[in-house]
C-alpha positions in Angstrom: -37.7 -4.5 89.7 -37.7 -2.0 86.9 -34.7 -0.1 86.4 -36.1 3.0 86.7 -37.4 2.4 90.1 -33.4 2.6 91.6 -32.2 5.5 89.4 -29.8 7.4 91.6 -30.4 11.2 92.5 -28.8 14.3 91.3 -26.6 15.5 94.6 -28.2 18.7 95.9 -25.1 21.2 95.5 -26.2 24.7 96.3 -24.1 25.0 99.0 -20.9 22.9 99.1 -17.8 24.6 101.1 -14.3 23.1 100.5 -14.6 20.6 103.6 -18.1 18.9 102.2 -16.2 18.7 98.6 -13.7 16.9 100.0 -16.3 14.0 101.6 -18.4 14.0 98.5 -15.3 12.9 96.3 -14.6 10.1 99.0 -17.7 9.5 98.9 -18.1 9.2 94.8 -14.5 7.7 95.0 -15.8 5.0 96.9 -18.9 4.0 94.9 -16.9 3.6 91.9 -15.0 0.3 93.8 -18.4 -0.7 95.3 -21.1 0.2 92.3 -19.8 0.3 89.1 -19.5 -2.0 86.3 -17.6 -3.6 83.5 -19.1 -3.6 79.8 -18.7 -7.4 79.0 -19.0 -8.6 82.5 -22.9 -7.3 83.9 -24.3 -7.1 80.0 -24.5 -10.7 78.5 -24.4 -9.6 75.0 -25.4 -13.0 74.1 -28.1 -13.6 75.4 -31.2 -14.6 73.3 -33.3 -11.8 74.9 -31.0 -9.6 74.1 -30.3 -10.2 70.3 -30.8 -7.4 68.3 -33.8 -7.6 65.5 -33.8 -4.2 63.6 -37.7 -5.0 62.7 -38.5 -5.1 66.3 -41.0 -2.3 66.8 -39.6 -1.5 70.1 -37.0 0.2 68.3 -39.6 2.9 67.1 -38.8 6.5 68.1 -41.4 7.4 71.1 -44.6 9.2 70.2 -43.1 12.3 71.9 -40.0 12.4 69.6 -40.2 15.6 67.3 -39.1 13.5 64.1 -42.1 10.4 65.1 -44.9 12.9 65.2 -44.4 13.9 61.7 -46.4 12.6 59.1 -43.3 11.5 57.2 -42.7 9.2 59.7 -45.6 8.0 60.7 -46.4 7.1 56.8 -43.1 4.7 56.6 -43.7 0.8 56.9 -43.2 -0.4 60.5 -40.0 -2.4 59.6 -38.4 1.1 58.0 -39.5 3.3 61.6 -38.0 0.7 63.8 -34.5 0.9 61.7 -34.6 4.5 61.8 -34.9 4.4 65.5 -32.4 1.9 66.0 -30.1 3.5 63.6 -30.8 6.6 65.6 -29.7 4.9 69.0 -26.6 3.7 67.7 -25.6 7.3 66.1 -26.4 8.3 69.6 -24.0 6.0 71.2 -21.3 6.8 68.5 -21.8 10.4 69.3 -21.0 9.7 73.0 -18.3 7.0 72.6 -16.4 10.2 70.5 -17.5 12.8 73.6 -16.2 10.3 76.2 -12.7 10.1 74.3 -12.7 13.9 74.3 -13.6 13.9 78.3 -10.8 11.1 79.1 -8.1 12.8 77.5 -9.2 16.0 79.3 -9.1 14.3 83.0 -6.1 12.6 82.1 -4.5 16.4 80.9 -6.3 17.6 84.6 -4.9 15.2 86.4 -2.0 15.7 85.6 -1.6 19.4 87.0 -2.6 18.2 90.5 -0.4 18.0 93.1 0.5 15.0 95.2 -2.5 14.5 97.6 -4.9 16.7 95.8 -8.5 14.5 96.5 -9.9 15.2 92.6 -7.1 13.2 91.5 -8.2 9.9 92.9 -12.0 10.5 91.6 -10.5 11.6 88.0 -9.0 8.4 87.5 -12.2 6.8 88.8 -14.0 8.5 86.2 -11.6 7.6 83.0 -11.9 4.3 84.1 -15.8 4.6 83.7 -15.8 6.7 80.8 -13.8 3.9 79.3 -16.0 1.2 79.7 -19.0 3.2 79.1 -16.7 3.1 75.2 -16.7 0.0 75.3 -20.3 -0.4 75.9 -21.3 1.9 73.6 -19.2 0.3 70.6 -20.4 -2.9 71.1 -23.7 -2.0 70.9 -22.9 -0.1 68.0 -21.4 -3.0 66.2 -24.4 -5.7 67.1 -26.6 -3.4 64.7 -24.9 -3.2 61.9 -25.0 0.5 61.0 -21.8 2.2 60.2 -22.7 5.1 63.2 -19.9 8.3 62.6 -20.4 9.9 65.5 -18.6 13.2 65.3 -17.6 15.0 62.2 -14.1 15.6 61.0 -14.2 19.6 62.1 -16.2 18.6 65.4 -13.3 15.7 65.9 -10.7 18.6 65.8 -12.8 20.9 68.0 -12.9 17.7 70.7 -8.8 17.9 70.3 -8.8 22.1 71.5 -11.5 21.3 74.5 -9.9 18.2 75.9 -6.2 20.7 76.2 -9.2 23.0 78.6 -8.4 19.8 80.9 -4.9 21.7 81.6 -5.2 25.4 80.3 -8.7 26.0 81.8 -10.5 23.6 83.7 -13.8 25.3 84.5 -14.6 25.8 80.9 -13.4 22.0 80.2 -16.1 20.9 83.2 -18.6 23.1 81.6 -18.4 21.1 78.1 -18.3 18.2 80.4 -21.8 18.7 81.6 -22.6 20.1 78.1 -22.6 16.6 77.0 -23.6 14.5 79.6 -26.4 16.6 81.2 -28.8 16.4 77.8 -28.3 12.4 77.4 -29.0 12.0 81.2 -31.9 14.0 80.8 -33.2 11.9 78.1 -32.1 8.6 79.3 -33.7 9.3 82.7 -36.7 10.5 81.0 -36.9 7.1 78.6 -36.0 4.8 81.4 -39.0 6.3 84.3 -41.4 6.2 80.9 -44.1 3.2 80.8 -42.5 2.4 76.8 -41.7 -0.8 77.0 -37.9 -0.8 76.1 -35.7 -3.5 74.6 -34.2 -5.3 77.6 -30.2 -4.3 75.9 -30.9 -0.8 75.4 -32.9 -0.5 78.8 -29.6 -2.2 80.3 -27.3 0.2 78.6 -29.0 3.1 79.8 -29.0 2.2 83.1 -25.4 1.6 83.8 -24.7 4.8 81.9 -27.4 6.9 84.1 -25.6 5.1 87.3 -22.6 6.4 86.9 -22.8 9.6 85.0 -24.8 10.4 87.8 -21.6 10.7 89.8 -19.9 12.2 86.9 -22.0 15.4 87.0 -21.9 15.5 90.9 -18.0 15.9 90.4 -18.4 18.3 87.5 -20.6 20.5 89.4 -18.9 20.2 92.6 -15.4 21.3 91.0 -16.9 24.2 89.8 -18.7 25.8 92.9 -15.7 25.2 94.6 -13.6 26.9 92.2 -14.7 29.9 89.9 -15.6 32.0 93.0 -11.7 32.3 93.3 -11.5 33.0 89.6 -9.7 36.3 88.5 -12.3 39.0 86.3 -10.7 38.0 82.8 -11.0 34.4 83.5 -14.8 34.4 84.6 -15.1 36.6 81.3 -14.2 33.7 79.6 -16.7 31.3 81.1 -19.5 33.1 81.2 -18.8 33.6 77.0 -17.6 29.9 76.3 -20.6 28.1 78.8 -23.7 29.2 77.0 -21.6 28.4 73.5 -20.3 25.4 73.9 -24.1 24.2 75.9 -25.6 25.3 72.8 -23.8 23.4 70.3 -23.5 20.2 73.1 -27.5 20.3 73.7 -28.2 20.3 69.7 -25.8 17.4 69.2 -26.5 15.5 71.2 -30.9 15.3 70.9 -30.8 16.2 67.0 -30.1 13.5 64.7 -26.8 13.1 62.6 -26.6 14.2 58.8 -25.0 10.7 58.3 -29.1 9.5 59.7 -30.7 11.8 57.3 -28.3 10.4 54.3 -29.0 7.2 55.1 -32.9 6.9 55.3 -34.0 10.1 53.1 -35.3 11.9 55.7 -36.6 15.4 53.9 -34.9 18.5 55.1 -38.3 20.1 55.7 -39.2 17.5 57.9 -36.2 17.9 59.7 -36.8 22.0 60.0 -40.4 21.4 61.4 -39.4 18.9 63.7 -36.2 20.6 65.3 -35.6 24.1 64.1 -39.5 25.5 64.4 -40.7 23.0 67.1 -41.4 25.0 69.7 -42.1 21.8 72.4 -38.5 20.3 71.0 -36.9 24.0 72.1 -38.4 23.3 75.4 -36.7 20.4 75.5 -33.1 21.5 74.4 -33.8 24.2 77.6 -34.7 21.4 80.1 -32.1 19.5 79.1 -29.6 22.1 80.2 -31.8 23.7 83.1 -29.9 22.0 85.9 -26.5 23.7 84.0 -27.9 26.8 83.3 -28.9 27.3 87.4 -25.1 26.2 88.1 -24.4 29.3 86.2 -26.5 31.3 87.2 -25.6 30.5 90.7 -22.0 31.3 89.8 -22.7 34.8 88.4 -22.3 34.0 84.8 -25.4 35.3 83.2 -25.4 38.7 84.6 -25.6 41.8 81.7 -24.6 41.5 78.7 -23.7 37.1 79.3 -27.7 37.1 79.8 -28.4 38.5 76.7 -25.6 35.3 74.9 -27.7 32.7 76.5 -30.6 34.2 74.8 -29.3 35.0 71.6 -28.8 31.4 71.3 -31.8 30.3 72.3 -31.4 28.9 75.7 -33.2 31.6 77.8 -36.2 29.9 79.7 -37.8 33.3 79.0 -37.5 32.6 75.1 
């Protein structure tokens, strides 16, 4: 059975009063002893099917990716456009391995304010432990191609270090960078994975274990909030409703635009990268759907009323736009 026929659901959380909350992280505290998985032990990375070949044309980019439908990239030799999309994977995976160090030191710094017999700190420990082996995952795959993947700059590294002190200062804003990051790669892994591409059998693996779980991931990070900034104090809603739409905008572009270390590497032309990204209007869709799901949680939360509605647009995140 495909993969993509037992992707989990998104949990419908429109309404969620504290005494459902509480059940849903049993509930999600629970699957993580009964469904989740360990890096080395459910992905034989061994396995001949599973070798890596960087010629294999699998790892092309798919005809609906902004950069493949240029005729830059459709002029290269095969050989060069699978390497470029492999090379783009693995600078994917980098750039989450880096997010998901960010995010663990935050729930560790969260936990650590709650008090004995507070439910979240069960599921936050649950989630570490995921994040962790989702690192590990991620590195290892890295590491079987060969390219030198960054991940995060220097500057963005030392941004990571002020969001993942949110954990403990402010932890609405810290769950709102939280499904900054992980609501754009779901959105495109779920997207890649219910596609009829034929994926490699390693990346198709990868992708599912990391849509599995993440799928509780944001059903925690969305749950925390609608149970929480309702109680917030005016000031402290002030400051979500500035920091969500920024910290969505620079999370979305990260994470689906490809790395200046990528366009080093292979040449790529910085017009082509401007018509594919910055004046693509179908690749601005995109960045929008990728967040929609986020942008409602706001929305619902009464953080894009006045003057906040005009900041989402500004920064090009409005569906309107």
């Amino acid at each position: 059975m495909s993969s993509a026929a037992v992707l989990p659901t998104h949990e419908d959380l429109s309404d969620i009063p504290r005494e459902r909350y509480h059940r849903l992280l049993a509930r999600l505290s629970h699957l993580s002893v009964t469904h989740h998985f360990d890096a080395y032990g459910d992905i034989d990375w061994d396995a001949t099917e599973l070798a890596i070949d960087p010629t294999d044309p699998r790892w092309e980019l798919p005809a609906d990716d902004p950069l493949a439908s240029t005729t830059w990239y459709q002029a290269l030799p095969q050989e060069t456009r699978a390497r470029i999309g492999l090379d783009r994977v693995a600078t994917m995976m980098k750039t989450g391995l880096d997010f998901e160090r960010v995010l663990k030191r935050g729930l560790l710094d969260f936990a650590d304010t709650l008090p004995s017999g507070s439910p979240e700190f069960r599921y936050a420990y649950h989630e570490v432990i995921e994040e962790a082996q989702h690192s590990l995952m991620f590195q290892e795959f890295v590491n079987r191609t060969g390219f030198q993947a960054r991940g995060l700059g220097r500057l963005t590294s030392l941004g990571g270090r002020f969001i993942s002190t949110l954990g403990r200062r402010f932890p609405p804003l810290f769950f709102v960078f939280v499904l900054g990051g992980e609501e754009p790669i779901d959105y495109v892994q779920r997207k890649v994975l219910r596609s009829e591409r034929e994926l490699h059998p390693l990346l198709e693996r990868v992708m599912y274990i990391h849509v599995v779980e993440e799928a509780r991931h944001l059903s925690f990070a969305q749950s925390y909030l609608r149970t929480r900034v309702p109680s917030l104090g005016r000031f402290a809603k002030a400051r979500l409703a500035i920091g969500a739409p920024v910290i969505l905008a620079v999370m979305a572009r990260m994470m689906l635009r490809p790395s200046r270390q990528l366009a080093r590497e292979h040449g790529i032309p910085a017009r082509v990268l401007r018509d594919a990204y910055r004046g693509n209007r179908e690749q601005r869709a995109e960045t929008i759907a990728s967040i929609r799901r986020v942008r409602r949680l706001c929305e619902d939360l009464g953080l894009l009323t006045g003057g906040y509605a005009r900041l989402w647009r500004a920064l090009g995140l409005d569906d309107a736009a």
